[in-house]
C-alpha positions as CSV (number, residue, x, y, z in Angstrom):
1,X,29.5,-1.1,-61.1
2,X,28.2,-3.5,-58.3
3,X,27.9,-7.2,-58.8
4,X,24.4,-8.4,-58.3
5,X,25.4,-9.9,-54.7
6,X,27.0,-6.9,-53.7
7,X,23.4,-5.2,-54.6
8,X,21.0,-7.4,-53.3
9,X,23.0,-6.8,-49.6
10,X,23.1,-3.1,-49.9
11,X,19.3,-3.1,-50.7
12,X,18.5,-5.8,-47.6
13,X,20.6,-4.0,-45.1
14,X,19.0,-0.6,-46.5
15,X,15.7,-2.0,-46.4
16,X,16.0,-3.8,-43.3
17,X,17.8,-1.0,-41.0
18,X,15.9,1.4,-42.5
19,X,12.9,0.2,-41.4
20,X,14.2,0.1,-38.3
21,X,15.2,3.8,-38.1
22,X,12.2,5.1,-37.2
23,X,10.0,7.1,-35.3
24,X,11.7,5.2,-32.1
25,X,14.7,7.5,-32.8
26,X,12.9,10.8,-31.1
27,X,12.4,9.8,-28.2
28,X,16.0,8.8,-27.4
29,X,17.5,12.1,-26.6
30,X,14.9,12.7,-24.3
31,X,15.0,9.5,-22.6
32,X,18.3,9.4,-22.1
33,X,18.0,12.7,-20.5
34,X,15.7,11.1,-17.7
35,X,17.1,7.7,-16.7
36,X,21.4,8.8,-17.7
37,X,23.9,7.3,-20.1
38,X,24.7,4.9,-18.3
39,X,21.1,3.1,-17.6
40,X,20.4,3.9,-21.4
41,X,24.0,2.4,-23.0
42,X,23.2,-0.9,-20.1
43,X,19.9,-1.1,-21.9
44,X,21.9,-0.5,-25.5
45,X,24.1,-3.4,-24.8
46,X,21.8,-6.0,-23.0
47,X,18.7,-5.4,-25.6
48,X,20.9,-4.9,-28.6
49,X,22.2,-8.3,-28.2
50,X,18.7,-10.0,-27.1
51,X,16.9,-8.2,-30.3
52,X,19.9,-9.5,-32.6
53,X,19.7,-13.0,-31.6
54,X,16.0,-12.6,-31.9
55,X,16.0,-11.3,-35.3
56,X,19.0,-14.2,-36.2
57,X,17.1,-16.6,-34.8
58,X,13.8,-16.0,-37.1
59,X,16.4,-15.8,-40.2
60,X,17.0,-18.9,-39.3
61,X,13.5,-20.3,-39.1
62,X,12.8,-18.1,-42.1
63,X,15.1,-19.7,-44.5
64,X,13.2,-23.1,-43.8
65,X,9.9,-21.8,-44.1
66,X,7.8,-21.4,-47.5
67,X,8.7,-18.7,-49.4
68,X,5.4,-15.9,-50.2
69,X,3.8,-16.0,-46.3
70,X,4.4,-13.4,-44.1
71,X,4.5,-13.3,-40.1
72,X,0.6,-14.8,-40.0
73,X,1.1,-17.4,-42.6
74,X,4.4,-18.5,-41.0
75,X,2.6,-19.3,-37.5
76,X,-0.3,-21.0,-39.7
77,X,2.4,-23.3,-41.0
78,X,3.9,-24.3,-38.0
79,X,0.9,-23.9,-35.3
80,X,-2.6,-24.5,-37.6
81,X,-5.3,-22.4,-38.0
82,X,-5.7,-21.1,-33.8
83,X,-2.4,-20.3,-33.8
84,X,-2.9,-17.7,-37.3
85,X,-5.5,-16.5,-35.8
86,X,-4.1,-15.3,-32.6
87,X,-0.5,-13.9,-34.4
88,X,-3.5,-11.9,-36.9
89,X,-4.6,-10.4,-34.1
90,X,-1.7,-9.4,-32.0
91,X,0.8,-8.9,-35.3
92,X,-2.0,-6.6,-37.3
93,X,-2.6,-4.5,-33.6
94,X,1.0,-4.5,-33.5
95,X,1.8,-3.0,-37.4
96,X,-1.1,-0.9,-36.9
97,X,-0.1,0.9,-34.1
98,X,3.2,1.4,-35.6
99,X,1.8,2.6,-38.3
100,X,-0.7,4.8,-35.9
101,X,3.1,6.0,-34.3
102,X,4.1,6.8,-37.6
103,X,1.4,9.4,-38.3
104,X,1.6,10.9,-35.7
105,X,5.3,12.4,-35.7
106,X,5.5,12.5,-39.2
107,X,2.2,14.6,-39.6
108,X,3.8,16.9,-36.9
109,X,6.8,17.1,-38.8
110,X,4.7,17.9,-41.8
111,X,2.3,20.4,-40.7
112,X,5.5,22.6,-39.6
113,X,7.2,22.2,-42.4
114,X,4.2,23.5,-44.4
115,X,3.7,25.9,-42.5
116,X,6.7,27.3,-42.5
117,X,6.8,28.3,-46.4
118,X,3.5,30.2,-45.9
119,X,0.7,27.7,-46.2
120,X,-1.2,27.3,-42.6
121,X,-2.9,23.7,-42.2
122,X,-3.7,21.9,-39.4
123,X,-2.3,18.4,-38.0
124,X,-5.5,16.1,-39.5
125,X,-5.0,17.5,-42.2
126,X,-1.3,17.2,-42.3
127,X,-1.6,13.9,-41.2
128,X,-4.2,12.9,-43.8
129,X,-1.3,14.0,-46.9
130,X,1.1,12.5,-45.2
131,X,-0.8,9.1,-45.0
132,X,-2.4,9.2,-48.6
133,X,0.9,9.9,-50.2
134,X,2.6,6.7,-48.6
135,X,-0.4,4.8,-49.3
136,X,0.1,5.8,-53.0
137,X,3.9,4.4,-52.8
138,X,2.7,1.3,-50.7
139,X,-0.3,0.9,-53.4
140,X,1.6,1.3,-56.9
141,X,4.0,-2.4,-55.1
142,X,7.3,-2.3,-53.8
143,X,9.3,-2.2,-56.9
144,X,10.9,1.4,-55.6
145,X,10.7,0.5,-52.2
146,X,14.7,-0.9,-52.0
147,X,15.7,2.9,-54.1
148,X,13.4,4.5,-51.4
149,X,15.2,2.7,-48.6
150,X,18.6,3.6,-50.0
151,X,18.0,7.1,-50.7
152,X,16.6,7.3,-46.9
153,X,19.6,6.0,-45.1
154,X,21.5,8.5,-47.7
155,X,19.8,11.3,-47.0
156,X,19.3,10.5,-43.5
157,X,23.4,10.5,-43.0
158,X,23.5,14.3,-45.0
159,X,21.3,15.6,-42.9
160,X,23.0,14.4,-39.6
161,X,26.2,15.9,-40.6
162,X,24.6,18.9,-42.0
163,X,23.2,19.6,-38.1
164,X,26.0,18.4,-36.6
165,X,28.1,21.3,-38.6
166,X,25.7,23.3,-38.0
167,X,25.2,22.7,-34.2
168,X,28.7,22.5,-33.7
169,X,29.3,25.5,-31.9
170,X,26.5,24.8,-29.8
171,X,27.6,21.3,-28.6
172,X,29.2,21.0,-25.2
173,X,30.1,18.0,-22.9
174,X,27.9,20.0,-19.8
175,X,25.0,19.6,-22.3
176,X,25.6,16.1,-23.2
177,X,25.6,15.1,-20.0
178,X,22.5,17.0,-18.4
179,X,20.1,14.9,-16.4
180,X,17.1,16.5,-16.2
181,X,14.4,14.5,-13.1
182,X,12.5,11.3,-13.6
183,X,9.6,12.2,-15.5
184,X,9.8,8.2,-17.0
185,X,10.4,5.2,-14.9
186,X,13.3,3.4,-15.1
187,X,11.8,0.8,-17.3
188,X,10.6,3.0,-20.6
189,X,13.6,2.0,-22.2
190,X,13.0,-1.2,-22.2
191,X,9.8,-0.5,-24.2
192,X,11.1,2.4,-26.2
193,X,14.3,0.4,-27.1
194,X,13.1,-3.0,-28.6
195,X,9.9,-0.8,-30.3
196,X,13.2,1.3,-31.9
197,X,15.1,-2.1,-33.0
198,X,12.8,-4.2,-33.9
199,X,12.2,-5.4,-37.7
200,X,11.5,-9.4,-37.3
201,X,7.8,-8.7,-39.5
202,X,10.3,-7.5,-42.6
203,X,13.1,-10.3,-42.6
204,X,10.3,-12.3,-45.1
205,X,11.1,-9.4,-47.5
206,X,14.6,-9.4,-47.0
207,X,15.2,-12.9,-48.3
208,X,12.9,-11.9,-50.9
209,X,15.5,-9.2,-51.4
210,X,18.6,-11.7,-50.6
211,X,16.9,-14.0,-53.1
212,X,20.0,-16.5,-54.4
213,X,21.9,-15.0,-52.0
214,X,19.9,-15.9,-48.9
215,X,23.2,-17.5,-47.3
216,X,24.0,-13.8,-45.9
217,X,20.9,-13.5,-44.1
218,X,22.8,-13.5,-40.2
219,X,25.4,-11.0,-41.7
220,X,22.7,-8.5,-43.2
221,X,20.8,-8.6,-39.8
222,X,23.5,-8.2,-37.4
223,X,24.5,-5.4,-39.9
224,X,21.3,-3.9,-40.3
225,X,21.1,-3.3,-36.5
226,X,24.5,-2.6,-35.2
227,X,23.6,0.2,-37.8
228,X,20.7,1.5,-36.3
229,X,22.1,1.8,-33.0
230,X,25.2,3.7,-34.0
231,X,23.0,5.9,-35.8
232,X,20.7,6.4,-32.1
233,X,23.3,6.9,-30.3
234,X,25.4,9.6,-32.5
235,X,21.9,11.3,-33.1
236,X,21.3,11.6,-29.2
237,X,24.6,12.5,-29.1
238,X,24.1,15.3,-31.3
239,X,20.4,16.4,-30.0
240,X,21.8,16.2,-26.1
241,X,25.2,18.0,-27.2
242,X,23.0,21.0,-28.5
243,X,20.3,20.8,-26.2
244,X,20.9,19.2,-22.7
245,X,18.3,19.8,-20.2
246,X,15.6,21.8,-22.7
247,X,15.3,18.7,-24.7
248,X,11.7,18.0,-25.4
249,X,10.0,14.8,-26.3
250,X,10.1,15.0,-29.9
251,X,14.1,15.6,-29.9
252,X,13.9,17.5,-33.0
253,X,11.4,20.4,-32.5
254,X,14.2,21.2,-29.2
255,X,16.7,22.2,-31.5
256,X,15.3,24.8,-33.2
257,X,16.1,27.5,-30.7
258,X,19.8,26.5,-30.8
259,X,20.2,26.1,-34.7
260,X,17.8,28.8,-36.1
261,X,15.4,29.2,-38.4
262,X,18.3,28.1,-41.2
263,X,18.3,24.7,-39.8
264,X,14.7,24.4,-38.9
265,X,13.9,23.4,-42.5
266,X,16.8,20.7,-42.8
267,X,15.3,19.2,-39.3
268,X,11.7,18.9,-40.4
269,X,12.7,17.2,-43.5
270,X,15.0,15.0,-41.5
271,X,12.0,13.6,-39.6
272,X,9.9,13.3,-42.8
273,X,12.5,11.4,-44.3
274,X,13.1,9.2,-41.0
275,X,9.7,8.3,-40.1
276,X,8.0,7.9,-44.1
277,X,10.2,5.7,-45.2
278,X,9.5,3.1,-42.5
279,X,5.8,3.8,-42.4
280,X,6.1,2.7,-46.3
281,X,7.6,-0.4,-45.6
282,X,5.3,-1.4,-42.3
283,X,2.3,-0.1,-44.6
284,X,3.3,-2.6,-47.2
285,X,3.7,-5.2,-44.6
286,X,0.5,-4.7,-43.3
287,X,-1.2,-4.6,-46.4
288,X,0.5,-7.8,-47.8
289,X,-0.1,-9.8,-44.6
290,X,-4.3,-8.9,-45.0
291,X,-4.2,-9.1,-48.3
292,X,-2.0,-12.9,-48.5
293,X,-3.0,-14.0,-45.0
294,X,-6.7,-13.6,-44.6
295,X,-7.6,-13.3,-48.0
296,X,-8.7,-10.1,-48.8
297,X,-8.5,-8.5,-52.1
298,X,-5.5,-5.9,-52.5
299,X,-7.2,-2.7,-52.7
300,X,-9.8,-3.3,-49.8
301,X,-6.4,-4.5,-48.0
302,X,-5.2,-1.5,-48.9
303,X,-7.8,0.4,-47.8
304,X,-7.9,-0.8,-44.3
305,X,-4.5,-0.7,-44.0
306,X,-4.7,2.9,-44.1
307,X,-8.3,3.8,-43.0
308,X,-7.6,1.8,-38.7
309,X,-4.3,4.0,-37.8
310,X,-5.9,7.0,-38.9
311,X,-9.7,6.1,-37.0
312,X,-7.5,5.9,-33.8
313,X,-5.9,8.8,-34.5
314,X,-9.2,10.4,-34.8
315,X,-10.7,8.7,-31.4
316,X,-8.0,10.3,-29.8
317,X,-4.7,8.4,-29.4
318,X,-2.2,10.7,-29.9
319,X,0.3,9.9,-27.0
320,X,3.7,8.7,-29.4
321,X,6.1,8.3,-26.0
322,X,3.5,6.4,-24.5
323,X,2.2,4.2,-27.7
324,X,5.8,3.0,-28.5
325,X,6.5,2.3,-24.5
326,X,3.5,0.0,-24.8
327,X,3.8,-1.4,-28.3
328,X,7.5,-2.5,-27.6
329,X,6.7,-4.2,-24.3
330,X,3.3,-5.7,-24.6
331,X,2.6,-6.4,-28.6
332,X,6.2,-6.5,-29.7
333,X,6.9,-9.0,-27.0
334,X,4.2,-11.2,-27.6
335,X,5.2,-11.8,-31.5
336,X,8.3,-12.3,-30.1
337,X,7.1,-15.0,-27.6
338,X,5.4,-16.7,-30.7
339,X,8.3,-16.3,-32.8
340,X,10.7,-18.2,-30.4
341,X,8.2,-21.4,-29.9
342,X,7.9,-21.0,-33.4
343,X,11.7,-21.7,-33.7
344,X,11.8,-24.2,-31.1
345,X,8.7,-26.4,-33.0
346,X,10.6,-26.0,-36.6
347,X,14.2,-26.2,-35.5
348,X,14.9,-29.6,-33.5
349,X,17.7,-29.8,-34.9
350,X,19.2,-25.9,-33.5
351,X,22.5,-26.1,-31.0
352,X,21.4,-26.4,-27.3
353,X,22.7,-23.1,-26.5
354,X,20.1,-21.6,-28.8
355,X,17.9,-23.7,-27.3
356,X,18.2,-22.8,-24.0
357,X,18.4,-19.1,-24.9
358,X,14.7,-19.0,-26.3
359,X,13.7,-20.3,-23.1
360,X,15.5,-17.4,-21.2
361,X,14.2,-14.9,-23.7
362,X,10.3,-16.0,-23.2
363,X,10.5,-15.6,-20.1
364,X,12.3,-12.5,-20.1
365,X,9.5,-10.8,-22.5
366,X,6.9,-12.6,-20.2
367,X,8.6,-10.0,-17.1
368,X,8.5,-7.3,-19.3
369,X,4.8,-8.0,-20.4
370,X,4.0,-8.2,-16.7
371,X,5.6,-5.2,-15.5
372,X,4.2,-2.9,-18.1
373,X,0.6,-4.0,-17.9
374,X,1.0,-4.0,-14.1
375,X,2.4,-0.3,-14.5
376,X,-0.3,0.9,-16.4
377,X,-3.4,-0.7,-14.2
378,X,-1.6,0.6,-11.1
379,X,-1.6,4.3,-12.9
380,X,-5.0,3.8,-13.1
């Protein structure tokens, strides 16, 4: 029915935004509730646009880059052996506390849902299924991982417009526009919002994925987040519309008081669906960069891919708002930093207004970098 083109963008724009869709997504609602729409769609515009060209820009460097390396092995090629070894240490902390961020919504959203046909378990527990049963998919290869994608952003859209019909009673334009104190600086967007766009550590898959096709690389990335951030902003939309002001950090545990105990179901498996489809994908990133880029046999790269997100679950890091704030300005930044000297060392040849902008945009993630780590030491 499709032409082999056709398919190899659905799956890379499915793979790619889907990824992307992720755990980020909860906090939104919430977030938006502190700071106001108009701070949050500022934030929408200005980092929407700096994570694209980002994410364009490494497509670019991508395409003239070995094939079979991921993020590690592409700063080996280009920097040397110091230069691996630093991305390995700030790109693995990076996809493991995604990973770690991951867990810890999607266990929630397990445990509940468990719990809610009869079976009482508690959050380890939950969190320990949840982790073994996409460590099975991300085990077994990535040969269903494209159908898996797919099927997400499918179900994903069902269950948006089965709350949405269900809600819609509920929504009003007093709710939508509640503001509720400052319980979050001004600057957690910032943190929250490039943590809830990012996917530069898949675009090695996707022109995997693209494969004779690799030409459309630019389209399927601007695509695969200008779809992500419709999707934010019509699911805060929804969660503030029903909500407003009793809107709770995880966005989705808020709206079972307003939709029932018909809806709470449909919600939980909303978030299981959001959040395991990407940990799948980052899992299988992980695993592939410690298994291709240091070496290490599959299943012990398996293994450890799994076994570090759940030990700092376990020592007690359990703080999702606060891990994504921090993973989006600190570790997030700093692959980006590395990406864009990466793109200025293997692209001589790039326009000068690229040029320049990779310049702005190290700096820019330098400030944020700054301000966050400052933030935190002050708190202390």
């Amino acid at each position: 029915m499709f032409s082999k083109k056709t398919l190899s963008i659905i799956f890379a724009i499915s793979v790619l935004s889907g990824t992307i869709i992720g755990v980020g997504l909860f906090s939104l609602p919430y977030l938006i509730l502190q700071v106001g729409w108009f701070s949050i769609l500022l934030y929408f515009v200005i980092l929407g646009s700096i994570v694209t060209l980002m994410h364009v820009l490494f497509g670019e460097l991508i395409l003239k880059t070995p094939d079979n390396i991921r993020f590690p092995g592409i700063a080996n090629y280009y920097w040397g052996k110091k230069g691996k070894n630093f991305t390995i240490a700030n790109h693995l902390s990076c996809l493991i506390g995604t990973m770690l961020a991951y867990i810890i919504v999607g266990g929630e959203f397990l445990q509940i849902l468990i719990s809610s046909v009869g079976f009482e378990i508690n959050i380890s527990a939950a969190i320990i299924i949840y982790l073994i049963t996409g460590g099975l998919i991300i085990y077994f290869g990535s040969s269903g991982l494209n159908l898996l994608h797919l099927s997400g952003i499918i179900a994903f859209f069902l269950v948006m417009a089965g709350l949405t019909w269900l809600g819609w009673d509920e929504i009003s334009l007093e709710k939508l526009l509640s503001k509720n104190g400052d319980s979050v600086s001004w600057f957690a967007p910032y943190g929250v919002l490039i943590f809830s766009l990012w996917g530069i550590t898949i675009i090695p898959q996707i022109e995997d994925i693209l494969g004779k096709y690799k030409r459309y690389m630019t389209k399927v990335i601007i695509a695969s987040i200008a779809l992500p951030i419709l999707v934010y902003l019509y699911f805060s939309i929804v969660v503030l519309g029903i909500s407003g002001s009793d809107t709770s950090a995880s966005a989705l545990i808020s709206l079972s008081s307003y939709l029932g105990k018909e809806a709470e179901n449909m919600i939980l498996i909303f978030g299981l669906v959001t959040t395991f489809t990407s940990f799948v994908a980052i899992g299988l990133t992980l695993t592939q960069v410690i298994e291709l880029d240091l070496g290490i046999k599959k299943t012990k790269a398996w293994f450890i891919s799994l076994f570090l997100p759940l030990s700092l679950y376990l020592a007690g890091v359990r703080s999702f708002l606060e891990l994504i704030i921090f993973l989006g300005s600190v570790f997030l930044a700093i692959d980006g930093i590395n990406m864009l000297l990466m793109y200025r060392k293997g692209m001589p040849e790039a326009k000068t207004w690229k040029r320049i902008a990779t310049i702005l945009l190290i700096l820019m993630l330098f400030g944020g970098i700054f301000y966050e780590i400052s933030s935190l030491l002050t708190k202390e």
